[in-house]
MOPAC internal coordinates of N, CA, C and O (Angstrom, degrees):
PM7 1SCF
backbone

  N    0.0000 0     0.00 0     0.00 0    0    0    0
  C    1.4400 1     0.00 0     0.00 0    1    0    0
  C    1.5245 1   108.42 1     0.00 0    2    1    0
  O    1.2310 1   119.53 1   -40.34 1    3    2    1
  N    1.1636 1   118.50 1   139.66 1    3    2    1
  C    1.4401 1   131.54 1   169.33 1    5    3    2
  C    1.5142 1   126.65 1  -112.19 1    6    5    3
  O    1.2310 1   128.61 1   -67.56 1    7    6    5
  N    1.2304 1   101.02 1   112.44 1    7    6    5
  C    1.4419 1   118.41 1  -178.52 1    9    7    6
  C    1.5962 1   118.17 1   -55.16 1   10    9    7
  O    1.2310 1   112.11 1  -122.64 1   11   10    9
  N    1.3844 1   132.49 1    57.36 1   11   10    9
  C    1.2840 1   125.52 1  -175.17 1   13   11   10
  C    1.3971 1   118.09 1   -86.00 1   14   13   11
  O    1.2310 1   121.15 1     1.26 1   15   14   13
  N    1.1931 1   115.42 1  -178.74 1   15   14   13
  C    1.8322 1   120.52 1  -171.67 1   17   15   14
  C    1.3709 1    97.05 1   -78.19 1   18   17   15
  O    1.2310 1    92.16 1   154.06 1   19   18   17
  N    1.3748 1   164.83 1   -25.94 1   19   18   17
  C    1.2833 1   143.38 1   123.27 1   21   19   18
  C    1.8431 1   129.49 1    19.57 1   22   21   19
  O    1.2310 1   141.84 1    99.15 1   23   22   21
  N    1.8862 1    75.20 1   -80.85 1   23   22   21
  C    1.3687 1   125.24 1  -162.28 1   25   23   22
  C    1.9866 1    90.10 1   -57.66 1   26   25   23
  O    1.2310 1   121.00 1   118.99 1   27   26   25
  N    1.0117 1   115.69 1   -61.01 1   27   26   25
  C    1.4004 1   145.95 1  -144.34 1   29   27   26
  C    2.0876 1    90.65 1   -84.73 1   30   29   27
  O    1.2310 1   118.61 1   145.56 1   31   30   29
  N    1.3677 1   120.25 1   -34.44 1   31   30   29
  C    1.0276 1   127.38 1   173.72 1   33   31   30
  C    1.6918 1   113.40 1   -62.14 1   34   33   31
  O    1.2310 1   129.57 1   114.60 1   35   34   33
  N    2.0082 1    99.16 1   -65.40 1   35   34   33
  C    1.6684 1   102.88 1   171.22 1   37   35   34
  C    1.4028 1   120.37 1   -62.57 1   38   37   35
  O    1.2310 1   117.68 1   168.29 1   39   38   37
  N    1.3315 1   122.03 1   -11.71 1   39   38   37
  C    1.3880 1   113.83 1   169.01 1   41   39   38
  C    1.3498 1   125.85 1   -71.87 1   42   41   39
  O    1.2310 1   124.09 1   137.10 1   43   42   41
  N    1.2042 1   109.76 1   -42.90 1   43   42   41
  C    1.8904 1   132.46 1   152.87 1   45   43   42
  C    1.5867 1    97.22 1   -27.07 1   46   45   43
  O    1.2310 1   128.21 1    87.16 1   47   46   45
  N    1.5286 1   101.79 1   -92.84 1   47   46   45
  C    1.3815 1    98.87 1  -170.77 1   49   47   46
  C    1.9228 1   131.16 1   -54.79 1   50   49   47
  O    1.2310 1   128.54 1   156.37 1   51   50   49
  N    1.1421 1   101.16 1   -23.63 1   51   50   49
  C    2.0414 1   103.08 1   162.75 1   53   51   50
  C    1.2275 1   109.34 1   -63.92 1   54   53   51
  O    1.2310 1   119.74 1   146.21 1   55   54   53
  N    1.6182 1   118.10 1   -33.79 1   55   54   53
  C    1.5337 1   103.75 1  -156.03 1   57   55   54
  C    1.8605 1    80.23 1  -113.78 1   58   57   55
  O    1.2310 1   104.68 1  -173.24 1   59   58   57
  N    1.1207 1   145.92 1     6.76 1   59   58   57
  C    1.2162 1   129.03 1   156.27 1   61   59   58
  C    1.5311 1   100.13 1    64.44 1   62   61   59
  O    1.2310 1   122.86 1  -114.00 1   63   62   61
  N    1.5932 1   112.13 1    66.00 1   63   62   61
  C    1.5856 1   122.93 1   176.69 1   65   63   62
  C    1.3501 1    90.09 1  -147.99 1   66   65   63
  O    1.2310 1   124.51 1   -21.76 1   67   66   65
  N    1.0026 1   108.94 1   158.24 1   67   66   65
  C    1.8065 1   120.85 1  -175.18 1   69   67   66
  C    1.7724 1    91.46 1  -143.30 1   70   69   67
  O    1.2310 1   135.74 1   -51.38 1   71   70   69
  N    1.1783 1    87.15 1   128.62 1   71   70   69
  C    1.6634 1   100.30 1  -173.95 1   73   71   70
  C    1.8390 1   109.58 1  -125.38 1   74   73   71
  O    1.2310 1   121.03 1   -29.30 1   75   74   73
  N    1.1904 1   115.64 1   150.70 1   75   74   73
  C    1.3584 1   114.22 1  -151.13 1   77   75   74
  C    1.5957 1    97.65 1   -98.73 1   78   77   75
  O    1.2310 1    93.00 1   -52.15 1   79   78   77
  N    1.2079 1   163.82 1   127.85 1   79   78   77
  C    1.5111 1   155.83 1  -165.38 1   81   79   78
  C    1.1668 1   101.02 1   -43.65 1   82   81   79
  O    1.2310 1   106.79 1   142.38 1   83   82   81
  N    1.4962 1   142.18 1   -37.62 1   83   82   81
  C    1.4284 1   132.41 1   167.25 1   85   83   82
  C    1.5776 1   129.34 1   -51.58 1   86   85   83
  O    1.2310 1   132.52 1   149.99 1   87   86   85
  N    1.6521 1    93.42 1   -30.01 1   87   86   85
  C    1.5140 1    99.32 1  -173.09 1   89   87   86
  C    1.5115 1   107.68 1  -100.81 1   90   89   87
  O    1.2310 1   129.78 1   171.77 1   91   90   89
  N    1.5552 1    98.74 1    -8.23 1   91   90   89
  C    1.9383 1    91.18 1  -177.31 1   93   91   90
  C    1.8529 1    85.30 1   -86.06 1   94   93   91
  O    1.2310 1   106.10 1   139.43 1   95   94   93
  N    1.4576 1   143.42 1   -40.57 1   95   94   93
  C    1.1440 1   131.53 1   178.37 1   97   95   94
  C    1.7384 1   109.06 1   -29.19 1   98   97   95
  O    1.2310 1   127.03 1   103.15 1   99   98   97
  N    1.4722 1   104.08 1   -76.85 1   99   98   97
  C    1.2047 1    97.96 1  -177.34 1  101   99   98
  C    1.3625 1   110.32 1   -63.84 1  102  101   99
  O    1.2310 1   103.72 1   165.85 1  103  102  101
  N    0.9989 1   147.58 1   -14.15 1  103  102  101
  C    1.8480 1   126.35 1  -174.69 1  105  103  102
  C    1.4879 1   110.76 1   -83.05 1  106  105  103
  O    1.2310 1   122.83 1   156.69 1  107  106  105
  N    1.4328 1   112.17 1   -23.31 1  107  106  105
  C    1.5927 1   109.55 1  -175.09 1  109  107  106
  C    1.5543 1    96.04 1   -68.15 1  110  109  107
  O    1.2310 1   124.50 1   101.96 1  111  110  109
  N    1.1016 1   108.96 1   -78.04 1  111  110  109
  C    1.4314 1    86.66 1  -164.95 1  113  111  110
  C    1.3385 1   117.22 1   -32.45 1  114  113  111
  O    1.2310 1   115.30 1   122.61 1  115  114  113
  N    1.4708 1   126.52 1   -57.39 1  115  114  113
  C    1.5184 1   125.29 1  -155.43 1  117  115  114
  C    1.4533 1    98.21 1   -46.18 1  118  117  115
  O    1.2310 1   117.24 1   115.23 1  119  118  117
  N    1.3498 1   122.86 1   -64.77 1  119  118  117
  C    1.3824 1   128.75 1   169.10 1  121  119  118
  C    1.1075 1   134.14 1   -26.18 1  122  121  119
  O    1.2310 1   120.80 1   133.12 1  123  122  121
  N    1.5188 1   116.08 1   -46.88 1  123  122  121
  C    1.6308 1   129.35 1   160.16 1  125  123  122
  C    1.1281 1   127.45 1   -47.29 1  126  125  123
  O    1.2310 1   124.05 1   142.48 1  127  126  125
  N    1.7420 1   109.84 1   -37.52 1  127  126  125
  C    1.5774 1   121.94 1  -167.91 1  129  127  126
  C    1.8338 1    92.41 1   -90.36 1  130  129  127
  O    1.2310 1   119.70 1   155.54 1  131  130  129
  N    1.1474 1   118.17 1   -24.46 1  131  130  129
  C    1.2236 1   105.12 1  -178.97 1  133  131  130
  C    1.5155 1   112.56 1   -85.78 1  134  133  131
  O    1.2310 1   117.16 1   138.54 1  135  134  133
  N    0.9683 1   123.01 1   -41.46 1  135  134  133
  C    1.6786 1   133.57 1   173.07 1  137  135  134
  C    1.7427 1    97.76 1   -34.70 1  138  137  135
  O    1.2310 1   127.80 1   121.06 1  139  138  137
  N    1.5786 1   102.58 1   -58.94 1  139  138  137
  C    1.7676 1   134.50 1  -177.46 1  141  139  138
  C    1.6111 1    84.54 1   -42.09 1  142  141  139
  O    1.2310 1   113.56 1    89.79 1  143  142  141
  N    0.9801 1   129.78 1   -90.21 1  143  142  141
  C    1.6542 1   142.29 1  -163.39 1  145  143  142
  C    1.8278 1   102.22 1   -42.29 1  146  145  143
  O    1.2310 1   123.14 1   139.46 1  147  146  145
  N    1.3779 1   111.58 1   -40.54 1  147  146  145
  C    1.7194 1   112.07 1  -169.76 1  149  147  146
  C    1.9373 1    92.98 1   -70.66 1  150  149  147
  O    1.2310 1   123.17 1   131.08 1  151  150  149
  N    1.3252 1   111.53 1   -48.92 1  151  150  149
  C    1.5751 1   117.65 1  -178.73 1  153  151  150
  C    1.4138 1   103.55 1   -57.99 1  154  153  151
  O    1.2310 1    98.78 1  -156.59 1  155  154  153
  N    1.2272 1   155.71 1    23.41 1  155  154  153
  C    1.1937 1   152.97 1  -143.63 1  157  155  154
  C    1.2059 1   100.88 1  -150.46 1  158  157  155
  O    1.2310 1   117.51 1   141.73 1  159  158  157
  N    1.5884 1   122.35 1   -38.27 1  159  158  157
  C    1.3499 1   130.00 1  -179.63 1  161  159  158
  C    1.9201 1   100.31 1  -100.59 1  162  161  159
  O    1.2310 1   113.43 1  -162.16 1  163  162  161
  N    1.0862 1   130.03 1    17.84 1  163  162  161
  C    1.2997 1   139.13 1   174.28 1  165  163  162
  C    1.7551 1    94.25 1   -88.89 1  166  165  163
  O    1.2310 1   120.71 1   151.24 1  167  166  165
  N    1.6444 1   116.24 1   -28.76 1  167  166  165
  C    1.6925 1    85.70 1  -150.06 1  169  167  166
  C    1.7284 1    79.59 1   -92.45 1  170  169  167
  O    1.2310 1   102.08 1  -145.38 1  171  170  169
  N    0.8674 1   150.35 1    34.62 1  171  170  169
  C    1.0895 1   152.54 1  -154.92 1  173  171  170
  C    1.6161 1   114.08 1  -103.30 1  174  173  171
  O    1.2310 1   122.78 1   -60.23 1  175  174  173
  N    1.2550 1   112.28 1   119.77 1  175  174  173
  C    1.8395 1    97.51 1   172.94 1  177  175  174
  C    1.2130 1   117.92 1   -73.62 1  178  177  175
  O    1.2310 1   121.87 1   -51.91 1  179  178  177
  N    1.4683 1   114.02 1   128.09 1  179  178  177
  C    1.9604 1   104.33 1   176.95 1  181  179  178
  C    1.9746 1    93.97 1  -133.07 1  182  181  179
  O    1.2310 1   136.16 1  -159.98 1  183  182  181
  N    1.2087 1    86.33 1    20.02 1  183  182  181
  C    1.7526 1    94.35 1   170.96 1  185  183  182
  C    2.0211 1   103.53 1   -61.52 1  186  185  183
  O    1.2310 1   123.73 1   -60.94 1  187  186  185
  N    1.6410 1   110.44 1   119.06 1  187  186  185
  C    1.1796 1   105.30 1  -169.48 1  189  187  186
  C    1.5787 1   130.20 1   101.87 1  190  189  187
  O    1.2310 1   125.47 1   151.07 1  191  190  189
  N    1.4832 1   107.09 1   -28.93 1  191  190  189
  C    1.5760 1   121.06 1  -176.58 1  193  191  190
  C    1.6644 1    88.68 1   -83.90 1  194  193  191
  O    1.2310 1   129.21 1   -58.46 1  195  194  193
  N    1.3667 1    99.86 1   121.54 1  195  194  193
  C    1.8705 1   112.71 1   150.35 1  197  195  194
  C    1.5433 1   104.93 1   -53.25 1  198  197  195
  O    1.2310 1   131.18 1   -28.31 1  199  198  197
  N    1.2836 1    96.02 1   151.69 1  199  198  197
  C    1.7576 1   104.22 1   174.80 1  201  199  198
  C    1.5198 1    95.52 1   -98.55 1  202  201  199
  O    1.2310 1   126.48 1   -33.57 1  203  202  201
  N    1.7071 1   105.14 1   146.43 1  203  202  201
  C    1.9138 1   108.13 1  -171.55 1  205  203  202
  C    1.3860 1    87.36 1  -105.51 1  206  205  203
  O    1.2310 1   128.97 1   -30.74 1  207  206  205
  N    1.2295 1   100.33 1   149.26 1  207  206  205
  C    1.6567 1   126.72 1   172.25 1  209  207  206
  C    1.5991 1    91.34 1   -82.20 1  210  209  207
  O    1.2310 1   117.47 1   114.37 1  211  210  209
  N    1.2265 1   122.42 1   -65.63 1  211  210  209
  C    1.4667 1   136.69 1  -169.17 1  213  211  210
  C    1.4360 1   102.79 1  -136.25 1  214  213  211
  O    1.2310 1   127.44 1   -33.94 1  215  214  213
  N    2.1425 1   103.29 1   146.06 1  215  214  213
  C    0.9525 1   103.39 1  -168.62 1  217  215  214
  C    1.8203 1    93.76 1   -95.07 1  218  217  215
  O    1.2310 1   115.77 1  -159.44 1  219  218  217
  N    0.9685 1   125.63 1    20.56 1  219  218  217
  C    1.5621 1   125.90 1   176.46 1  221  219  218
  C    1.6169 1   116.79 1  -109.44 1  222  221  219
  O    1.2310 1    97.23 1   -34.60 1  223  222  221
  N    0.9541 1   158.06 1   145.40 1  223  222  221
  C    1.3628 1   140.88 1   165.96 1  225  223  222
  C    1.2803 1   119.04 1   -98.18 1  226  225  223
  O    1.2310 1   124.57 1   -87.19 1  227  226  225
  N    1.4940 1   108.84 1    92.81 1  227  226  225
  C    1.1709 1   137.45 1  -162.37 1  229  227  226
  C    1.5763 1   117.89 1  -107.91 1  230  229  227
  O    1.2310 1   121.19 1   -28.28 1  231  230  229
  N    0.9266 1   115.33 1   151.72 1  231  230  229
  C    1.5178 1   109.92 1   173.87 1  233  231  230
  C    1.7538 1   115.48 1  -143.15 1  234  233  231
  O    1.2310 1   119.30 1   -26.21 1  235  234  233
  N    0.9390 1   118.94 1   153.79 1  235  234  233
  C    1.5217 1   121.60 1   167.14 1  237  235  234
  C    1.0929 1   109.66 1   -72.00 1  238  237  235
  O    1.2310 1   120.72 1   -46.13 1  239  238  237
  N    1.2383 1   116.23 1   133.87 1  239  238  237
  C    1.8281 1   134.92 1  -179.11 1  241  239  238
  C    1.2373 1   103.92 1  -113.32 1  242  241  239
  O    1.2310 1   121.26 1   -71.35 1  243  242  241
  N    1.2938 1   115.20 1   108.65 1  243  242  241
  C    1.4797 1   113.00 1   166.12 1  245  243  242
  C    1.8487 1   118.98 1  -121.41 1  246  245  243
  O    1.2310 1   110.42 1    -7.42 1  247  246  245
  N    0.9916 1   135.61 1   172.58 1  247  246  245
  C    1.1705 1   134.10 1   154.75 1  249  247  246
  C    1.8551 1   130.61 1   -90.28 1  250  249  247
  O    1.2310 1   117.98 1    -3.43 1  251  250  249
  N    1.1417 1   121.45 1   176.57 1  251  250  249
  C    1.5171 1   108.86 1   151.58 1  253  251  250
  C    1.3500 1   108.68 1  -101.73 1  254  253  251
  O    1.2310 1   141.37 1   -10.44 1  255  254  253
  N    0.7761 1    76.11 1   169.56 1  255  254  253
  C    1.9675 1   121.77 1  -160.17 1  257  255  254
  C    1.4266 1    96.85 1   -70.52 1  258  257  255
  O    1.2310 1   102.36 1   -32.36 1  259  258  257
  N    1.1562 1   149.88 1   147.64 1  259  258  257
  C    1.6686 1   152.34 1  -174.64 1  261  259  258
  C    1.3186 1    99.24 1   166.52 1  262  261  259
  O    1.2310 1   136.78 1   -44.53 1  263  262  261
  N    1.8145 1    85.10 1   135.47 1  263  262  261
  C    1.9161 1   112.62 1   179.28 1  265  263  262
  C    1.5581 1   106.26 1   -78.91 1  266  265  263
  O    1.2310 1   118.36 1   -63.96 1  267  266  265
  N    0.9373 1   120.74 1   116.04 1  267  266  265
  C    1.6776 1   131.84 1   163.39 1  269  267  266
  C    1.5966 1   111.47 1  -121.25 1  270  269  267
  O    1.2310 1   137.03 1   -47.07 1  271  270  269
  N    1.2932 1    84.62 1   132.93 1  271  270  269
  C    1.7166 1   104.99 1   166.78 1  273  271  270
  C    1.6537 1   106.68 1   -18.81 1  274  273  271
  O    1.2310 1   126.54 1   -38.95 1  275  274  273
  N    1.0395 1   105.04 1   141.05 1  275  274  273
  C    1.2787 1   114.11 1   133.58 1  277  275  274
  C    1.5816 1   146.52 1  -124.66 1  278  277  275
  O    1.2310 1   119.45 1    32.83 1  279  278  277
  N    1.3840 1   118.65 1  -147.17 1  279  278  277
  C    1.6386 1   119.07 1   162.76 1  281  279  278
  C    1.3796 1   114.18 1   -53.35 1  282  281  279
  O    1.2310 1   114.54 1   -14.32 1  283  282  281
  N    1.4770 1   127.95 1   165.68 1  283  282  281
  C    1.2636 1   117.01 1   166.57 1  285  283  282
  C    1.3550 1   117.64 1   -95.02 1  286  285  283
  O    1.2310 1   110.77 1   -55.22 1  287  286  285
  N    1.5379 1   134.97 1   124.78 1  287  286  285
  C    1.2672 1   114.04 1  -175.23 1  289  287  286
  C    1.0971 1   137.46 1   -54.70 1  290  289  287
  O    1.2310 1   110.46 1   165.88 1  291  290  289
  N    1.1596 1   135.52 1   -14.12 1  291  290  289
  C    1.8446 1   148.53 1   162.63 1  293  291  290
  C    1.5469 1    90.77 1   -65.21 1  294  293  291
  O    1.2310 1   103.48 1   133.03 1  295  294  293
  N    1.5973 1   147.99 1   -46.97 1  295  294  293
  C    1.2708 1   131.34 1   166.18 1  297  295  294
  C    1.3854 1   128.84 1   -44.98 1  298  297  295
  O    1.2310 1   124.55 1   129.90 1  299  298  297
  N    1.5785 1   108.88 1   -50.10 1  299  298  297
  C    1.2134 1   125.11 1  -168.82 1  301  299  298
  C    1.5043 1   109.59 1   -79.98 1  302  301  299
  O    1.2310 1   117.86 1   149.85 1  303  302  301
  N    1.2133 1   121.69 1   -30.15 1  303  302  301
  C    1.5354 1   130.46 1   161.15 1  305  303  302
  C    1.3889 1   131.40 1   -80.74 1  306  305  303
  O    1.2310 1   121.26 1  -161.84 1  307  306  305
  N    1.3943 1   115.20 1    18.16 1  307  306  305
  C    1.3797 1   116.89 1  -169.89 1  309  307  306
  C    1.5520 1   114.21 1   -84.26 1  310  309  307
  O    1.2310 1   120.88 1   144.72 1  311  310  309
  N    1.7895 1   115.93 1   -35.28 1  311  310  309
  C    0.9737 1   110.95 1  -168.74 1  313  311  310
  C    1.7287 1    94.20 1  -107.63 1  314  313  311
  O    1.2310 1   119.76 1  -150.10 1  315  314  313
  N    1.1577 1   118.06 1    29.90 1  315  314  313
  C    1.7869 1   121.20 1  -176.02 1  317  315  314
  C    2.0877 1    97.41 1   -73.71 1  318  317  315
  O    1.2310 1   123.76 1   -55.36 1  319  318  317
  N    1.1432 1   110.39 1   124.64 1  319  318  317
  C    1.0097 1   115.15 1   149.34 1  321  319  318
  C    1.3155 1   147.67 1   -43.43 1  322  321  319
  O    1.2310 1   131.58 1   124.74 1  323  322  321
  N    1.2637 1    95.25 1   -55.26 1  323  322  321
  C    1.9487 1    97.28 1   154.38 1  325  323  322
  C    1.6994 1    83.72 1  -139.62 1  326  325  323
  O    1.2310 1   133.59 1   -13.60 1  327  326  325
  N    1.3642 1    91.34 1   166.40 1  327  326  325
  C    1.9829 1   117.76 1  -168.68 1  329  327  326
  C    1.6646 1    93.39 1  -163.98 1  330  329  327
  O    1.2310 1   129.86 1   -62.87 1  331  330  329
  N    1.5949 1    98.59 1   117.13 1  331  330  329
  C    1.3200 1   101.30 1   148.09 1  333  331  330
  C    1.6473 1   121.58 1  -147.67 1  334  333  331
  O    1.2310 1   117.88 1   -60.42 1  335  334  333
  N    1.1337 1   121.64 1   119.58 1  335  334  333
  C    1.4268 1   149.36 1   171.37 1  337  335  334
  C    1.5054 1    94.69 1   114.79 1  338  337  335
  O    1.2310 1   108.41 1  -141.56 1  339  338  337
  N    1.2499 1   139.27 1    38.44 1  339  338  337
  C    1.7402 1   111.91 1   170.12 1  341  339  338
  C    2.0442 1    99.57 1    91.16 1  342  341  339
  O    1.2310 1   123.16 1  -167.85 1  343  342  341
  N    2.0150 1   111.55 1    12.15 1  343  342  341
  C    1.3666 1    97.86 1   174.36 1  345  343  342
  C    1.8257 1    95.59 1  -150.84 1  346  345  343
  O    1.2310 1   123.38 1   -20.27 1  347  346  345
  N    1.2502 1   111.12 1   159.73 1  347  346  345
  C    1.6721 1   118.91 1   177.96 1  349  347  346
  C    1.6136 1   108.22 1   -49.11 1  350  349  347
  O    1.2310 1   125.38 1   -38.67 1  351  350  349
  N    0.8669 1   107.26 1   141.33 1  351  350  349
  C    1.6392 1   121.38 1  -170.73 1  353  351  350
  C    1.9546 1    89.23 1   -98.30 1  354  353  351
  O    1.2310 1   108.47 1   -67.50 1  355  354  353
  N    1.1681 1   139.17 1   112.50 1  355  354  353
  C    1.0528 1   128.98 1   165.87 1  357  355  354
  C    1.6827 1   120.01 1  -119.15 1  358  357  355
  O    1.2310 1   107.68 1   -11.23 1  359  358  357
  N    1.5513 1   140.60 1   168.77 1  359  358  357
  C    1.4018 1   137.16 1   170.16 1  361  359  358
  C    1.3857 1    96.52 1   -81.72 1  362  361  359
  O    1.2310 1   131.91 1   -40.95 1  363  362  361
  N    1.5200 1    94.60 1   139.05 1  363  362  361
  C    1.4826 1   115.13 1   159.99 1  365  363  362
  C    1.2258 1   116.22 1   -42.35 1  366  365  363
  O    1.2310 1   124.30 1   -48.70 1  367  366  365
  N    1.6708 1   109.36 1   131.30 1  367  366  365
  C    1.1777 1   108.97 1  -177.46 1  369  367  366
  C    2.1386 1    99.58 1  -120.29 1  370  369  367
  O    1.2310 1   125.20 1  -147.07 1  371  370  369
  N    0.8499 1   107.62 1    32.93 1  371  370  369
  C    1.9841 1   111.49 1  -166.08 1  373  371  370
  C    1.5138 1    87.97 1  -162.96 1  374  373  371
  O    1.2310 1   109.90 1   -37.57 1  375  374  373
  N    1.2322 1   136.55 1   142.43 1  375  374  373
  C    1.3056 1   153.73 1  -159.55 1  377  375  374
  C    1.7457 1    90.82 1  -122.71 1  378  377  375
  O    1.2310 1   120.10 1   180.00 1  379  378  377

């Protein structure tokens, strides 16, 4: 792939940066040489390599789920502004 003034224009506008003709000078290249470096790992055999989710072997830790006590609701409602049935009385917030 070649990084041309096109190229270098629609990238501006996806990523919503406006670059001044001085600064798109220097960014093409940088961009080019990096594009250059991603094509580099193309000639590469990965015939056989699993694809990694993560390069750590990590897992989600969770617990179960269990009912415990809580506050008492006459506590938790004491300083409620408005309360009706035993819950916070709040303004509509969805029409």
């Amino acid at each position: 792939m070649t990084v041309d003034h096109d190229l270098m224009l629609e990238l501006e506008s996806l990523s919503a940066l406006r670059l001044d003709p001085a600064e798109r000078e220097v960014m093409q290249p940088a961009l080019q040489e990096m594009i250059d470096r991603f094509d580099t790992l193309l000639t590469l055999d990965t015939a056989g390599v699993e694809p990694l989710i993560h390069v750590l072997p990590l897992s989600n830790v969770t617990r179960e789920d269990a009912v415990i006590p809580s506050m008492d609701n006459e506590l938790l409602l004491a300083n409620a502004a408005r309360e009706k049935d035993g819950a916070f009385m709040v303004h509509r917030a969805v029409e």
